[in-house]
PQR file with spaces between the fields and no chain letter, atoms N, CA, C, O and H, PARSE charges and radii, in Angstrom:
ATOM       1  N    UNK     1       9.887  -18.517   16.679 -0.4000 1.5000
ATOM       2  CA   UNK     1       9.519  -17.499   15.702 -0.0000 2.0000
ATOM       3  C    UNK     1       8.171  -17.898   15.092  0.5500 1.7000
ATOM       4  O    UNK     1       7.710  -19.020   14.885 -0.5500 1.4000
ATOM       5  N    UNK     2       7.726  -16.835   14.888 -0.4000 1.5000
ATOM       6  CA   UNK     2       5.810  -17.681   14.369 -0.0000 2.0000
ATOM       7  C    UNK     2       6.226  -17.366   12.940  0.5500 1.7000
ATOM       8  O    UNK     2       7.125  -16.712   12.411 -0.5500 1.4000
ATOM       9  H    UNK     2       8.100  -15.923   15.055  0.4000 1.0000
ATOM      10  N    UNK     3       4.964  -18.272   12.443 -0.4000 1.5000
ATOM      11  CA   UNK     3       5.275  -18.353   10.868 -0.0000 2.0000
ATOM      12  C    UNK     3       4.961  -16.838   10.089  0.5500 1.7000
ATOM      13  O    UNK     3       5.389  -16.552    8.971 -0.5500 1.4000
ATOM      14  H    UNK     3       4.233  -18.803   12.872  0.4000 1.0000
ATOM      15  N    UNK     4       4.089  -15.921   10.976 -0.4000 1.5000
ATOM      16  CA   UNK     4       3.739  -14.551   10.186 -0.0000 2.0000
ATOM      17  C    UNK     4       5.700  -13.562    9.713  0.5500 1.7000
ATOM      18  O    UNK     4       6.136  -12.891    8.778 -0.5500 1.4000
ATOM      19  H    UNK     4       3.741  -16.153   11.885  0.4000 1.0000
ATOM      20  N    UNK     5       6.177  -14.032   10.903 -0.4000 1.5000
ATOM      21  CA   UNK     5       7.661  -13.270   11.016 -0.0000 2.0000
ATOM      22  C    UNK     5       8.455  -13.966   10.229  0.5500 1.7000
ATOM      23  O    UNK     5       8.970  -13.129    9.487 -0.5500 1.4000
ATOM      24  H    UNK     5       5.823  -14.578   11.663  0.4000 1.0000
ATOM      25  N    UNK     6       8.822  -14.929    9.981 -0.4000 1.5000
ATOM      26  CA   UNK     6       9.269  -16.234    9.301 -0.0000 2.0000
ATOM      27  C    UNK     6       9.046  -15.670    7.639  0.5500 1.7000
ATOM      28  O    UNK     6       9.972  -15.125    7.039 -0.5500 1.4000
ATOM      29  H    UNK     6       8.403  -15.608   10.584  0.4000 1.0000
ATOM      30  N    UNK     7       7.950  -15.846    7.136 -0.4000 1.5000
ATOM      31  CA   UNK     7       7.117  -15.091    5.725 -0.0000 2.0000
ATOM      32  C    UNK     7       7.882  -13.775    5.715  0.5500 1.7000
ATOM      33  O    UNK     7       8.409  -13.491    4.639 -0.5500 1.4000
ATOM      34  H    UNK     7       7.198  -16.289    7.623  0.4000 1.0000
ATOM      35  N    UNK     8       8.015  -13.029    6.598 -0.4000 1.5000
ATOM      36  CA   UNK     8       8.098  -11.371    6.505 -0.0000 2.0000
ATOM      37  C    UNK     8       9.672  -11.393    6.881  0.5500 1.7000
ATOM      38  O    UNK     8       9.995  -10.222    6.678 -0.5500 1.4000
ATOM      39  H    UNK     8       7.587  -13.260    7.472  0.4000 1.0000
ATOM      40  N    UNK     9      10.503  -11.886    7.193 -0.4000 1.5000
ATOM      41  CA   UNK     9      12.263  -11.739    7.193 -0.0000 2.0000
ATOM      42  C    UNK     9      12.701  -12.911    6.232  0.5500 1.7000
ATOM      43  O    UNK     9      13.927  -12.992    6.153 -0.5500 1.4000
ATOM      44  H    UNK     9      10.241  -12.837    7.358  0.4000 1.0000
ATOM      45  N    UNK    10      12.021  -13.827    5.492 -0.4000 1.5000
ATOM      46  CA   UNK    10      12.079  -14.633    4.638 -0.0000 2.0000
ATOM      47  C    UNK    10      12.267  -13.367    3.144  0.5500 1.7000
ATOM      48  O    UNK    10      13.217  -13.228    2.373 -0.5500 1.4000
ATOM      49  H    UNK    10      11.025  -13.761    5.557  0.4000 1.0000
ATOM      50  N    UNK    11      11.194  -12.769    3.196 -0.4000 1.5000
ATOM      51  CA   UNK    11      10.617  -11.914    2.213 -0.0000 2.0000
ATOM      52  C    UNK    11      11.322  -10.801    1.988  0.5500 1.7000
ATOM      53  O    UNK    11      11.588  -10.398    0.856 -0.5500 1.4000
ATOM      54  H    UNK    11      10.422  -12.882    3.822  0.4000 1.0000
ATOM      55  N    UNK    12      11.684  -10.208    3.101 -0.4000 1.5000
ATOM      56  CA   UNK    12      12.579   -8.938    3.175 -0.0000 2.0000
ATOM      57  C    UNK    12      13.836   -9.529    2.810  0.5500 1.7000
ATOM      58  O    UNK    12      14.291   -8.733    1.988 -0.5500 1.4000
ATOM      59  H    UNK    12      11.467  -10.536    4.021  0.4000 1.0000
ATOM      60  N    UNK    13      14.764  -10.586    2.965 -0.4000 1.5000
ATOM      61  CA   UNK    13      15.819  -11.179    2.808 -0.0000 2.0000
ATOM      62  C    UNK    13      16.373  -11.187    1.116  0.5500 1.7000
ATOM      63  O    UNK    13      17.421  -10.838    0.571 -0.5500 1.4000
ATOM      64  H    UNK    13      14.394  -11.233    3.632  0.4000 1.0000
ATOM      65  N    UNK    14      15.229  -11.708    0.691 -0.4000 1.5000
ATOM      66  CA   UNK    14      15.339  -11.736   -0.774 -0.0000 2.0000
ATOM      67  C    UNK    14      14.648  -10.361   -1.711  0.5500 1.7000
ATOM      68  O    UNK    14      14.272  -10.479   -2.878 -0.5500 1.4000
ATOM      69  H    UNK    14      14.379  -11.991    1.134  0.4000 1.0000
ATOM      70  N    UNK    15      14.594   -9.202   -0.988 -0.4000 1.5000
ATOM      71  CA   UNK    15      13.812   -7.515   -1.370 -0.0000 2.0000
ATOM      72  C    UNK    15      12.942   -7.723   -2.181  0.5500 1.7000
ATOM      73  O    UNK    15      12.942   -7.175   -3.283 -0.5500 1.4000
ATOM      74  H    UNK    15      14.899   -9.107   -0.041  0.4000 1.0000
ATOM      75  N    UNK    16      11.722   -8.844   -1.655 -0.4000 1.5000
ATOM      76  CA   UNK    16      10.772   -8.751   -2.476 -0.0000 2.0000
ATOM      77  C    UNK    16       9.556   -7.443   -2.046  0.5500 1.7000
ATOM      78  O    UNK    16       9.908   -6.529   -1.300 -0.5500 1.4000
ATOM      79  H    UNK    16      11.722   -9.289   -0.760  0.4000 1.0000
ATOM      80  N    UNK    17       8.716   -7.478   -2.382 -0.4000 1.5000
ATOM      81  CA   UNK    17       7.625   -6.580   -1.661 -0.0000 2.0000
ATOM      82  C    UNK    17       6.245   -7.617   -1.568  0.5500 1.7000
ATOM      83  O    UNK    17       6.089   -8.509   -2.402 -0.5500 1.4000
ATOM      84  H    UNK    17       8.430   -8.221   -2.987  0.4000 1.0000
ATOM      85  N    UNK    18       5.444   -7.424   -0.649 -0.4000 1.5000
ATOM      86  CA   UNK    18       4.249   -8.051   -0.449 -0.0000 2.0000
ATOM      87  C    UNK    18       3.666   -8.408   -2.102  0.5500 1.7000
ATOM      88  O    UNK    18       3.580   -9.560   -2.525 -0.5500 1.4000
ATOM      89  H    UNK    18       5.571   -6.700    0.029  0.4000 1.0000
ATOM      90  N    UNK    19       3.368   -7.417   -2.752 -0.4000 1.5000
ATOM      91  CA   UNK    19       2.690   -8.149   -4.259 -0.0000 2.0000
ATOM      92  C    UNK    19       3.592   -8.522   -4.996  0.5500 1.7000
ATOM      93  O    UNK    19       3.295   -8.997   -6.092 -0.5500 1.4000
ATOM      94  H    UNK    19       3.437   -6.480   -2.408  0.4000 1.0000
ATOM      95  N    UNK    20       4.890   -8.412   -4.610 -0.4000 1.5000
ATOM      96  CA   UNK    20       5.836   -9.489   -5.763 -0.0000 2.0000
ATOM      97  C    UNK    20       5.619  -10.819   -4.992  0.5500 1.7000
ATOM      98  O    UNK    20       5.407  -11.821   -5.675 -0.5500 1.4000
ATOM      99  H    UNK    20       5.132   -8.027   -3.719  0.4000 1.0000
ATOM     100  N    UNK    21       5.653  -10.942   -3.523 -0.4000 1.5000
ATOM     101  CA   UNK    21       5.722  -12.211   -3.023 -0.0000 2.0000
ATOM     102  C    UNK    21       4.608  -13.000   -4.094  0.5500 1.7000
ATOM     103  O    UNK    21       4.775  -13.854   -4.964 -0.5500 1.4000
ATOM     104  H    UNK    21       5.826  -10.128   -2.969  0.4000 1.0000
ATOM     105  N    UNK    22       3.161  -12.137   -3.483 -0.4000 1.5000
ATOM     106  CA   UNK    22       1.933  -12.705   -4.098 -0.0000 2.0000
ATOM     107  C    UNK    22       2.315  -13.092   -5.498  0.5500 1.7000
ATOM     108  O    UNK    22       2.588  -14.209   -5.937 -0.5500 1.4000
ATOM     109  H    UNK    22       3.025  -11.443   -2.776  0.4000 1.0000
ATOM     110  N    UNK    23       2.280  -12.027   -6.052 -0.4000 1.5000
ATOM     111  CA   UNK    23       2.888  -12.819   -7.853 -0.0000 2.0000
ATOM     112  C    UNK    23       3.241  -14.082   -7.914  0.5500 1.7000
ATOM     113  O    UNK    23       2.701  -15.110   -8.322 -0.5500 1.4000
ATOM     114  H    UNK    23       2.058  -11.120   -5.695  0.4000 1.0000
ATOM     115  N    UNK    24       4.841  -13.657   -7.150 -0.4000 1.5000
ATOM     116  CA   UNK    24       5.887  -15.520   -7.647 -0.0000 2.0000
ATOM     117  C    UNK    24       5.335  -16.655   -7.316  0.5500 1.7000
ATOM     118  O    UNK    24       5.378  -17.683   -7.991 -0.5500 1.4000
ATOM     119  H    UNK    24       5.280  -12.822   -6.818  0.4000 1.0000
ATOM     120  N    UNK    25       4.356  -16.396   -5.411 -0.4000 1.5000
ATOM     121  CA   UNK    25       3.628  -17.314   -5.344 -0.0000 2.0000
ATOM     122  C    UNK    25       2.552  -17.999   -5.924  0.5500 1.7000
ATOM     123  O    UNK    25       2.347  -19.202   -5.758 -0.5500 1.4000
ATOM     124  H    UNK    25       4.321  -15.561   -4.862  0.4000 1.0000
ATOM     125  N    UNK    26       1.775  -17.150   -6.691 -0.4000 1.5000
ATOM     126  CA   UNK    26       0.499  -17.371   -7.337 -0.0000 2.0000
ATOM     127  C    UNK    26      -0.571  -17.180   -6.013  0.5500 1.7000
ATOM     128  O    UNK    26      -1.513  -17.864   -5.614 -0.5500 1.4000
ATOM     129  H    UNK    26       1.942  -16.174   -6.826  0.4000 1.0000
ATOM     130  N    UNK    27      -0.225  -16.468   -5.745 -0.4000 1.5000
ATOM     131  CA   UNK    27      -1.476  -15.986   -4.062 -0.0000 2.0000
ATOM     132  C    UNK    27      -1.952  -14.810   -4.492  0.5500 1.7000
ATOM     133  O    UNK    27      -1.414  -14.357   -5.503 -0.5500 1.4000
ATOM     134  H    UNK    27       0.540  -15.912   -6.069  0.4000 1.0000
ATOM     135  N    UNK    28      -2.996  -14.067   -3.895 -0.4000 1.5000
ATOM     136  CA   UNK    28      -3.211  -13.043   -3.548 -0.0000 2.0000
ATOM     137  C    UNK    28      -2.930  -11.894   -2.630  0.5500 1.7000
ATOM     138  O    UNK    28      -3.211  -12.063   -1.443 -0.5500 1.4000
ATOM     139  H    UNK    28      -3.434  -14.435   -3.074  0.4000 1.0000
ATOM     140  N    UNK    29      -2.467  -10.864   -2.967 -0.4000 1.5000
ATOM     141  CA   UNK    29      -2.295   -9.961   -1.972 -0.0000 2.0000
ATOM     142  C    UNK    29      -2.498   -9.763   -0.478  0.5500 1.7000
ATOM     143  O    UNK    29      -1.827   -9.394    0.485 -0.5500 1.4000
ATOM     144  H    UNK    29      -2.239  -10.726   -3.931  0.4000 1.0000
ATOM     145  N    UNK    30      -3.892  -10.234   -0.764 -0.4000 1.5000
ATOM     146  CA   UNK    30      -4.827  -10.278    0.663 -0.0000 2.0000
ATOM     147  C    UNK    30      -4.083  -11.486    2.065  0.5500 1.7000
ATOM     148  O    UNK    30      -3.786  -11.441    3.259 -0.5500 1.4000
ATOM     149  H    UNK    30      -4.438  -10.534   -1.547  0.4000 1.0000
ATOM     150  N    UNK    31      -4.078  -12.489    0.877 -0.4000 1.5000
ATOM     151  CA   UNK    31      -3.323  -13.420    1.493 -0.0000 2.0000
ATOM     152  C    UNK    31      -1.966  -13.396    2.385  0.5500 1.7000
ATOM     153  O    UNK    31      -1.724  -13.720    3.548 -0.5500 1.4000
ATOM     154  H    UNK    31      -4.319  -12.525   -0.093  0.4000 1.0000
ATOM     155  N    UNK    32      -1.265  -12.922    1.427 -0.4000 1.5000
ATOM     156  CA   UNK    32       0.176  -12.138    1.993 -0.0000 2.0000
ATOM     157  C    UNK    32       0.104  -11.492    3.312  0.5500 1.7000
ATOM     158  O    UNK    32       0.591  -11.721    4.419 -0.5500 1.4000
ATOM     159  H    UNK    32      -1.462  -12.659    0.483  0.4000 1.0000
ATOM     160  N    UNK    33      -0.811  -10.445    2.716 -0.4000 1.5000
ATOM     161  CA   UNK    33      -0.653   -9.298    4.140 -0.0000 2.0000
ATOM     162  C    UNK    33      -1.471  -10.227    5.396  0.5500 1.7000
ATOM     163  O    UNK    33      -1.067  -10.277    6.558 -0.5500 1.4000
ATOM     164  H    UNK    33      -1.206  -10.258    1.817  0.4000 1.0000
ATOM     165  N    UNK    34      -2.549  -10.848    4.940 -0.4000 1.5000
ATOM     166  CA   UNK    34      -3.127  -11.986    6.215 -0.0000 2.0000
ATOM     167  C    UNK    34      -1.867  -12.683    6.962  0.5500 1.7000
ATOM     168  O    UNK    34      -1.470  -12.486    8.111 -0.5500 1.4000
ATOM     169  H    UNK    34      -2.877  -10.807    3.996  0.4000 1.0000
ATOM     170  N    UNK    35      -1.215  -13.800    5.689 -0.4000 1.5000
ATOM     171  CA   UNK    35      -0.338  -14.540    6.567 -0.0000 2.0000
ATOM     172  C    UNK    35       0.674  -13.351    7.510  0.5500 1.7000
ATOM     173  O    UNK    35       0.985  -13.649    8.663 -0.5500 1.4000
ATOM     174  H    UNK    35      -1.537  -13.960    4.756  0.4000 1.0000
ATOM     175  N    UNK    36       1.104  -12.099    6.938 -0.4000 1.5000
ATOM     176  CA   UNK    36       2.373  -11.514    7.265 -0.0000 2.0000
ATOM     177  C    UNK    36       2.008  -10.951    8.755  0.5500 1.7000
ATOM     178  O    UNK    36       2.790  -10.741    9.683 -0.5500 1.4000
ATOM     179  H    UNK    36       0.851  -11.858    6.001  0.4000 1.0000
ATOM     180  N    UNK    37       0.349  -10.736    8.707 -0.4000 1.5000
ATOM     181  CA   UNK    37      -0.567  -10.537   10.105 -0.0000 2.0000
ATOM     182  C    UNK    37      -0.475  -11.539   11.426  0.5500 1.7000
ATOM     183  O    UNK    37      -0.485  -11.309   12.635 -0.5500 1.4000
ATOM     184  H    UNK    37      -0.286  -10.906    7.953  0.4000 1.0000
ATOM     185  N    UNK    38      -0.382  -12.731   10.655 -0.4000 1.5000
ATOM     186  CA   UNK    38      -0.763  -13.963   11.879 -0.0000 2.0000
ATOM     187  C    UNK    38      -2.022  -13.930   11.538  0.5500 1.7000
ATOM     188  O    UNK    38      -2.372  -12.954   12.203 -0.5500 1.4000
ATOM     189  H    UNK    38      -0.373  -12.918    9.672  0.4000 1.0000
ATOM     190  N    UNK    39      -3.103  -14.332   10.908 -0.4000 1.5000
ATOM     191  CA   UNK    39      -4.122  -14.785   10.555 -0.0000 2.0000
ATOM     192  C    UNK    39      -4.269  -15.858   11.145  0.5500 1.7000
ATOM     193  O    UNK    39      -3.721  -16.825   10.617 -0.5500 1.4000
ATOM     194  H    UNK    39      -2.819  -15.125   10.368  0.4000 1.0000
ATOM     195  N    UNK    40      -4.854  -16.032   12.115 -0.4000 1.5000
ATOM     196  CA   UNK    40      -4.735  -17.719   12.548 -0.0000 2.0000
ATOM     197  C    UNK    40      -5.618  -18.804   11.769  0.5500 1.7000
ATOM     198  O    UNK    40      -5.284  -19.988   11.741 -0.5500 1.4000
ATOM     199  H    UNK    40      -5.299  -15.246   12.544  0.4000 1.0000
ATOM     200  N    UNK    41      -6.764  -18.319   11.139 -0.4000 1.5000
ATOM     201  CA   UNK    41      -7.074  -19.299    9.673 -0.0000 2.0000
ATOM     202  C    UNK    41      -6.956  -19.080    8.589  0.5500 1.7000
ATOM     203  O    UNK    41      -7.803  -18.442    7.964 -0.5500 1.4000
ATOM     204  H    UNK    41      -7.036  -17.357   11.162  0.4000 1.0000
ATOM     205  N    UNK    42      -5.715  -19.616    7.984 -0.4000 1.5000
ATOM     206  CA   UNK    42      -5.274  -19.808    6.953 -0.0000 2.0000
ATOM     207  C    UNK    42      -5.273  -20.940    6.114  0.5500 1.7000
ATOM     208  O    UNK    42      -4.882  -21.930    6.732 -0.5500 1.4000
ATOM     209  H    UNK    42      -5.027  -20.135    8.492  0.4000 1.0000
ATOM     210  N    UNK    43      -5.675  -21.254    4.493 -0.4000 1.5000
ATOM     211  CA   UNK    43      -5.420  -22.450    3.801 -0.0000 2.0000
ATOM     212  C    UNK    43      -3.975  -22.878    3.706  0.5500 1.7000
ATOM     213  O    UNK    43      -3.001  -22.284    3.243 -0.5500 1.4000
ATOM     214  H    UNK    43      -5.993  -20.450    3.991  0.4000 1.0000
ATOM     215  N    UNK    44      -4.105  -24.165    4.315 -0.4000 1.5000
ATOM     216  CA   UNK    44      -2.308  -24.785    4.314 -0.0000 2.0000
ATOM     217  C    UNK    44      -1.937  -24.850    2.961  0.5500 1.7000
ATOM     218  O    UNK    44      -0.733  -24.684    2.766 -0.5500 1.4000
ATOM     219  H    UNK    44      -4.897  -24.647    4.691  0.4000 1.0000
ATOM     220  N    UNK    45      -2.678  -25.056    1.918 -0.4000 1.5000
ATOM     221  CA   UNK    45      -1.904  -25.405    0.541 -0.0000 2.0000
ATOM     222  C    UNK    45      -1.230  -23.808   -0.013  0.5500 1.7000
ATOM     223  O    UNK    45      -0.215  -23.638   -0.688 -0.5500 1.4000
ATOM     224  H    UNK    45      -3.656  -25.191    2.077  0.4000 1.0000
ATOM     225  N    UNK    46      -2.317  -22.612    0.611 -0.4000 1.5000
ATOM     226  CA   UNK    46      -1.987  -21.162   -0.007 -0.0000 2.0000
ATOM     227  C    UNK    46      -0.520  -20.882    1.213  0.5500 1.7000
ATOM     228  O    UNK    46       0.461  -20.274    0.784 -0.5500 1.4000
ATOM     229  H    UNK    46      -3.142  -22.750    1.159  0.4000 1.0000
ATOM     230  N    UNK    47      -0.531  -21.201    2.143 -0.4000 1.5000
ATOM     231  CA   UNK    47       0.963  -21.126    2.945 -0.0000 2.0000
ATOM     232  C    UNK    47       1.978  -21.983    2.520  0.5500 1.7000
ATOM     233  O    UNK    47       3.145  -21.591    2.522 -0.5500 1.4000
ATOM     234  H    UNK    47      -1.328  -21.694    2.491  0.4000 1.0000
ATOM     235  N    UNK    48       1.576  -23.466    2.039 -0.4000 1.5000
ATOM     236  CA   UNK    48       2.794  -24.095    1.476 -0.0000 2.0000
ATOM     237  C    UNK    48       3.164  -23.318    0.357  0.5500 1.7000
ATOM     238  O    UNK    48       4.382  -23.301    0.179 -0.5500 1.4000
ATOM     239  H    UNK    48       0.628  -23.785    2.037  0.4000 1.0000
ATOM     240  N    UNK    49       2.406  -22.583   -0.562 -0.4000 1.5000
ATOM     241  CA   UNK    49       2.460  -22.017   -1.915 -0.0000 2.0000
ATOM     242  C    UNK    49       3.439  -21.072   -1.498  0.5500 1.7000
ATOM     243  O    UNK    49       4.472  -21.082   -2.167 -0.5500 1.4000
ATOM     244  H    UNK    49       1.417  -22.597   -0.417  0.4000 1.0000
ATOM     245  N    UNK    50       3.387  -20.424   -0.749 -0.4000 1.5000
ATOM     246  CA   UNK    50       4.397  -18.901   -0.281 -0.0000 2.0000
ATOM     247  C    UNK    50       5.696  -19.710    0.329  0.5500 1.7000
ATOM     248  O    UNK    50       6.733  -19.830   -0.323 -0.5500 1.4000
ATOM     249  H    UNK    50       2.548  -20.416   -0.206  0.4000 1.0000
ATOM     250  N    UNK    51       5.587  -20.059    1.184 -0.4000 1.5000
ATOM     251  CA   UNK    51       7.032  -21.284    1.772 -0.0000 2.0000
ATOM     252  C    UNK    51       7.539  -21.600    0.840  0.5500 1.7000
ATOM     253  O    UNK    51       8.554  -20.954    0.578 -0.5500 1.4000
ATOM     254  H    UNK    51       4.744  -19.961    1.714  0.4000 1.0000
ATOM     255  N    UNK    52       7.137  -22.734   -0.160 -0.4000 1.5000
ATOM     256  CA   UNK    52       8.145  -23.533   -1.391 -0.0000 2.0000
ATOM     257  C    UNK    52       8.883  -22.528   -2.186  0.5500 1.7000
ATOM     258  O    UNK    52       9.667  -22.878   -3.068 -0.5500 1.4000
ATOM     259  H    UNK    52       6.313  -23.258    0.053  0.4000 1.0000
ATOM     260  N    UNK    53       8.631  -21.163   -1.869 -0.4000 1.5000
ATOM     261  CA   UNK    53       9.820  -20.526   -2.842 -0.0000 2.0000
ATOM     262  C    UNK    53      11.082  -19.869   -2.302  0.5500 1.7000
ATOM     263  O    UNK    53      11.918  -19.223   -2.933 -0.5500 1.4000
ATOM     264  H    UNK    53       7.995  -20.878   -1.153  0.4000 1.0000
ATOM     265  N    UNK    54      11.037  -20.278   -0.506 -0.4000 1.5000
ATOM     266  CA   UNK    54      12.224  -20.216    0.458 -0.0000 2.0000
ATOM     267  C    UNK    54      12.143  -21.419    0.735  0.5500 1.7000
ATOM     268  O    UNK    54      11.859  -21.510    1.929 -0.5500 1.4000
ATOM     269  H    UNK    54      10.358  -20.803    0.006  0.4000 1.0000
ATOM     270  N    UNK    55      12.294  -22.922    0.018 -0.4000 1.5000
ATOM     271  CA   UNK    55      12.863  -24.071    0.051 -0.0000 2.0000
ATOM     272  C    UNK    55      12.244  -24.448    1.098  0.5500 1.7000
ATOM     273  O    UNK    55      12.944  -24.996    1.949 -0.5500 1.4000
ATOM     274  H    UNK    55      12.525  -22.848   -0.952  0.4000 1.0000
ATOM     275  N    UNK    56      10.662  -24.277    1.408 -0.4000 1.5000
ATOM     276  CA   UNK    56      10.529  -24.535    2.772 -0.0000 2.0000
ATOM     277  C    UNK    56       8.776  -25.548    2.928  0.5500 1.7000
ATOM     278  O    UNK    56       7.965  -25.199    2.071 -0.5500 1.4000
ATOM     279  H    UNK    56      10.093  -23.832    0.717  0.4000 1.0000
ATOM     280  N    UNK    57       8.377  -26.433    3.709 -0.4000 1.5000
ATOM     281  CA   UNK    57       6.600  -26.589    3.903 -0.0000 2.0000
ATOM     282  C    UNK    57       6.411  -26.724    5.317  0.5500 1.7000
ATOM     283  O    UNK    57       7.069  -27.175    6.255 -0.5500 1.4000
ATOM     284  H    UNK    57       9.035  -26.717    4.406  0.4000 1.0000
ATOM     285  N    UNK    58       4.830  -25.961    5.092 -0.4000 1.5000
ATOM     286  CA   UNK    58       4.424  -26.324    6.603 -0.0000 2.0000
ATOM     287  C    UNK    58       3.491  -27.752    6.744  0.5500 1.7000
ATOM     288  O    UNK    58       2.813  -28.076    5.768 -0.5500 1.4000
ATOM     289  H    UNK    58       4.296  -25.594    4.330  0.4000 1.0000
ATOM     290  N    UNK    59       3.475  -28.372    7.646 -0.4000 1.5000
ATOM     291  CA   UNK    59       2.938  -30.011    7.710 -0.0000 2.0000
ATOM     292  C    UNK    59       2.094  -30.048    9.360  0.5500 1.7000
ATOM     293  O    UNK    59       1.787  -29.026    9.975 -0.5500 1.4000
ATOM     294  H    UNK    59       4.026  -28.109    8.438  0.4000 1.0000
ATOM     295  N    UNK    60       1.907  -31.075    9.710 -0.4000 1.5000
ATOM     296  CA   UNK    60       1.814  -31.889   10.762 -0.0000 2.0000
ATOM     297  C    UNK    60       2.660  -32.276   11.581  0.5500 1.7000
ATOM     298  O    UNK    60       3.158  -33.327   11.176 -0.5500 1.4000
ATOM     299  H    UNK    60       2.156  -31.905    9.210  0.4000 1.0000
ATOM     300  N    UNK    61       3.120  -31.917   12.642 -0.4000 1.5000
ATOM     301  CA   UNK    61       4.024  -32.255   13.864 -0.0000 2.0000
ATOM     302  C    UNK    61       3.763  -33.367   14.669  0.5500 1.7000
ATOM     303  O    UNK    61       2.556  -33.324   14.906 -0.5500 1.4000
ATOM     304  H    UNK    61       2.715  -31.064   12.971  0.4000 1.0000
ATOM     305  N    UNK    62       4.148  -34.121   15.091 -0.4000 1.5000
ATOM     306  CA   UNK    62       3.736  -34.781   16.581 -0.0000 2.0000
ATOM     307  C    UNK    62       4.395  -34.205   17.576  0.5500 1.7000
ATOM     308  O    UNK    62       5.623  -34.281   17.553 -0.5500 1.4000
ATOM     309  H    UNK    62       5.129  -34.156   14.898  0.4000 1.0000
ATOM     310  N    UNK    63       3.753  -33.525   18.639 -0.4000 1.5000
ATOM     311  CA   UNK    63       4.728  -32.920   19.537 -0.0000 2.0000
ATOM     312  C    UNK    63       4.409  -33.779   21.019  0.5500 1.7000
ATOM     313  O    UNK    63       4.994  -33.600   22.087 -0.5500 1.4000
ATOM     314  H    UNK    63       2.755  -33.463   18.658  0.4000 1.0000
ATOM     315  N    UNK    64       3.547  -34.541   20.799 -0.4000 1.5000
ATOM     316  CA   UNK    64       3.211  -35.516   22.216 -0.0000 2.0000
ATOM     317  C    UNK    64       3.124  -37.010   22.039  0.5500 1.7000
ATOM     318  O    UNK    64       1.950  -37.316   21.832 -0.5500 1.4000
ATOM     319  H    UNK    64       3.071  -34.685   19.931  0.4000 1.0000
ATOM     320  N    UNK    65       3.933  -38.064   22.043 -0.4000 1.5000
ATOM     321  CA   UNK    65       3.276  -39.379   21.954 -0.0000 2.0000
ATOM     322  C    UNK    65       2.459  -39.611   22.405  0.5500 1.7000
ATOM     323  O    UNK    65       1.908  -40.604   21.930 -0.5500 1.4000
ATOM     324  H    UNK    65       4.887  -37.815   22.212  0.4000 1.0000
ATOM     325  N    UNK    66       1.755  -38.946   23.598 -0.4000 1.5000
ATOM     326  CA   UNK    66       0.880  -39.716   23.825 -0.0000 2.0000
ATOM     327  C    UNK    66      -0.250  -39.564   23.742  0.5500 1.7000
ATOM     328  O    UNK    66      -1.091  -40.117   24.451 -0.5500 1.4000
ATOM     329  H    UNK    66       2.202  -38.139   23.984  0.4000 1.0000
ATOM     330  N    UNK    67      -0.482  -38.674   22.735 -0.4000 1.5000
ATOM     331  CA   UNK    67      -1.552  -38.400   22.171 -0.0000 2.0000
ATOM     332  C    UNK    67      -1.695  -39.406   20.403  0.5500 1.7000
ATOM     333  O    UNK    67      -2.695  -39.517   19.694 -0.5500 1.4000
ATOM     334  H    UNK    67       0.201  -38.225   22.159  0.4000 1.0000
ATOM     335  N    UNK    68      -0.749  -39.789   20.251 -0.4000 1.5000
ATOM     336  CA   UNK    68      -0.083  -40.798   19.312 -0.0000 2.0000
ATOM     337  C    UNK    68      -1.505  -41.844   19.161  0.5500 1.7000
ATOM     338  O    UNK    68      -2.030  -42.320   20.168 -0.5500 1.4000
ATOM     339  H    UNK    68       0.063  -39.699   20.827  0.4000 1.0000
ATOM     340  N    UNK    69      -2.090  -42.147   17.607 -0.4000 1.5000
ATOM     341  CA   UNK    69      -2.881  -42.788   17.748 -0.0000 2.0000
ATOM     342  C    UNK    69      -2.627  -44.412   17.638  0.5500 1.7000
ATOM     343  O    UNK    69      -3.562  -45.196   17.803 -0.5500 1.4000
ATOM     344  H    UNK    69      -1.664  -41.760   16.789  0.4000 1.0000
């Protein structure tokens, strides 16, 4: 599931609307409808900001050791 769908059945779950999300988060509108787009550049701290209020963060993965430094 990509994180734009994730944000947007996260959001619908709890009947918020795009500018209430923005509100609770302290984001902007613009933002919202970007992430809810798939924006592929996005500020990680303004996506952790929308996540932490479905108990949730986005981070750093390792998905290959051997790329492992």
């Amino acid at each position: 599931m990509s994180l734009a769908n994730f944000v947007k059945e996260k959001r619908k779950a709890v009947n918020l609307t795009q500018p209430e999300l923005a509100e609770k988060a302290g984001v902007g509108l613009r933002f919202v409808r970007e992430l809810e787009q798939g924006k592929q550049t996005l500020r990680l701290d303004k996506v952790n900001q929308v996540l932490r209020l479905f108990g949730y963060e986005a981070g750093a993965v390792l998905v290959n050791k051997e790329h492992e430094l």
